[in-house]
C-alpha positions as CSV (number, residue, x, y, z in Angstrom):
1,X,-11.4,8.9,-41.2
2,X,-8.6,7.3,-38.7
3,X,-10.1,6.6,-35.5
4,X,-7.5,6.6,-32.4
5,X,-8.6,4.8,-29.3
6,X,-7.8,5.9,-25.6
7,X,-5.7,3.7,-23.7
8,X,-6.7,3.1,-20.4
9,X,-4.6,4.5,-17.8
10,X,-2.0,2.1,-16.0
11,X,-3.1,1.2,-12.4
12,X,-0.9,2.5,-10.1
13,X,-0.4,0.8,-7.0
14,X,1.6,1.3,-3.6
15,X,3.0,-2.2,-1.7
16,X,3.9,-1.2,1.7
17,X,7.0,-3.2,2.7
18,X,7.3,-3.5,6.7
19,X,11.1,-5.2,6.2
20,X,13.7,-6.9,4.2
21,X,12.1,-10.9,5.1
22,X,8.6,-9.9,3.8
23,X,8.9,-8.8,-0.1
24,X,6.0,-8.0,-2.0
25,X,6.7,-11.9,-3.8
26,X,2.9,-12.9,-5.8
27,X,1.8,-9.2,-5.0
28,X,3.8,-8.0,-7.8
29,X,3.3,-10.9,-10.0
30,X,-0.3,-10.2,-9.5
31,X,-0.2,-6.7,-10.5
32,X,1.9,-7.6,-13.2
33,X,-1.1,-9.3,-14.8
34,X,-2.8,-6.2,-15.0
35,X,0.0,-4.2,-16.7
36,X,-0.1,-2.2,-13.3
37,X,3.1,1.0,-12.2
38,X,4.2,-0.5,-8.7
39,X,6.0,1.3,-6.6
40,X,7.6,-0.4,-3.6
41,X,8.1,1.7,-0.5
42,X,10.2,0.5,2.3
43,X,8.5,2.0,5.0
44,X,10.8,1.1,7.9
45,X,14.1,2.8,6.0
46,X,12.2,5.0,4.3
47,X,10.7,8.2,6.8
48,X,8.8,10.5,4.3
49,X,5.2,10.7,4.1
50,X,3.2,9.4,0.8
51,X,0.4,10.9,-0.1
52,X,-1.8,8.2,-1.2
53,X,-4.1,10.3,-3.7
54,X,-1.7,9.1,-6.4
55,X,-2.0,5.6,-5.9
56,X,-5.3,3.5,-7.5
57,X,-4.4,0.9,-4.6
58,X,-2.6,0.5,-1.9
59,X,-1.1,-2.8,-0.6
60,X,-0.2,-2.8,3.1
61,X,2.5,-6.3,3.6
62,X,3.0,-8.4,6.5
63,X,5.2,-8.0,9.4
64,X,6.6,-9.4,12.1
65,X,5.7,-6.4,14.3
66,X,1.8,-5.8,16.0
67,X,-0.2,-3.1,14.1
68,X,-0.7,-1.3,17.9
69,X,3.3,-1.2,18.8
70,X,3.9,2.6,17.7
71,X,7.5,2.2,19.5
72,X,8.1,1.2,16.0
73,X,8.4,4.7,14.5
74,X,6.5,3.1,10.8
75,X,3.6,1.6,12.4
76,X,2.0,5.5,13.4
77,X,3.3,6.6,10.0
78,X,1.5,4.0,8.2
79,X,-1.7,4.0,10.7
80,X,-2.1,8.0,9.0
81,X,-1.1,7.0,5.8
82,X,-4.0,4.3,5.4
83,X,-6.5,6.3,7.3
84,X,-5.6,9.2,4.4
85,X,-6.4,6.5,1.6
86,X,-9.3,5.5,3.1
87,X,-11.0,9.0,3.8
88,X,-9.9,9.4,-0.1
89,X,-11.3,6.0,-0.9
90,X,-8.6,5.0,-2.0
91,X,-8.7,1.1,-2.2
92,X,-6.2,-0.6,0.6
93,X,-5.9,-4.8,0.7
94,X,-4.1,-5.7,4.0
95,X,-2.3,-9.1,4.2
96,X,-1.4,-10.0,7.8
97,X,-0.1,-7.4,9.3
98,X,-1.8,-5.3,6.8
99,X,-5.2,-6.0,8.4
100,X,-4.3,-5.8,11.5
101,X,-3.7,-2.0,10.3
102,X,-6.7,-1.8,9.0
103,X,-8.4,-2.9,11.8
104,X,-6.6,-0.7,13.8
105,X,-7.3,2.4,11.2
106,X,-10.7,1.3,11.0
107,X,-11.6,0.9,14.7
108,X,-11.2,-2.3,15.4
């Protein structure tokens, strides 16, 4: 009798990029370790909306913008995006700016 053994499912993960200067850098290299499907989404060039159900984590990037200036048209987009993952429970690390959206998200 063979036995087959299920493979764990990939992690897939979100890294929200706020601009060209910031890049995702040790992020990836870090998800890397874990074999994780990264997908990279330029949030200030890119307009659509991302549903975050089909992410395992998302990764919110810094930026040399302030999480409360929504005269940048991707700081509201990304302020409903994480507050989507989070009512989901979707995991979401923020690294500087990234916080400061969580904070905002979050109530702080």
């Amino acid at each position: 009798m063979s036995s087959t053994r299920n493979a764990e499912p990939r992690l897939r993960a979100l890294i929200i990029q706020h601009e060209e200067p910031t890049p995702p850098g040790h992020v990836t290299e870090w998800l890397a370790e874990f074999d994780a499907s990264v997908d990279t989404f330029r949030i200030d060039i890119d307009g659509r909306e991302v549903e975050p159900t089909g992410y395992d984590l998302i990764v919110s990037l810094g930026s040399e913008f302030a999480a409360f200036d929504d005269s940048k048209t991707f700081v509201p987009r990304e302020a409903r995006l994480l507050r989507k993952a989070i009512d989901a429970e979707v995991p979401v690390l923020g690294l500087c700016f990234g916080g400061q959206m969580l904070a905002r998200v979050l109530g702080g």
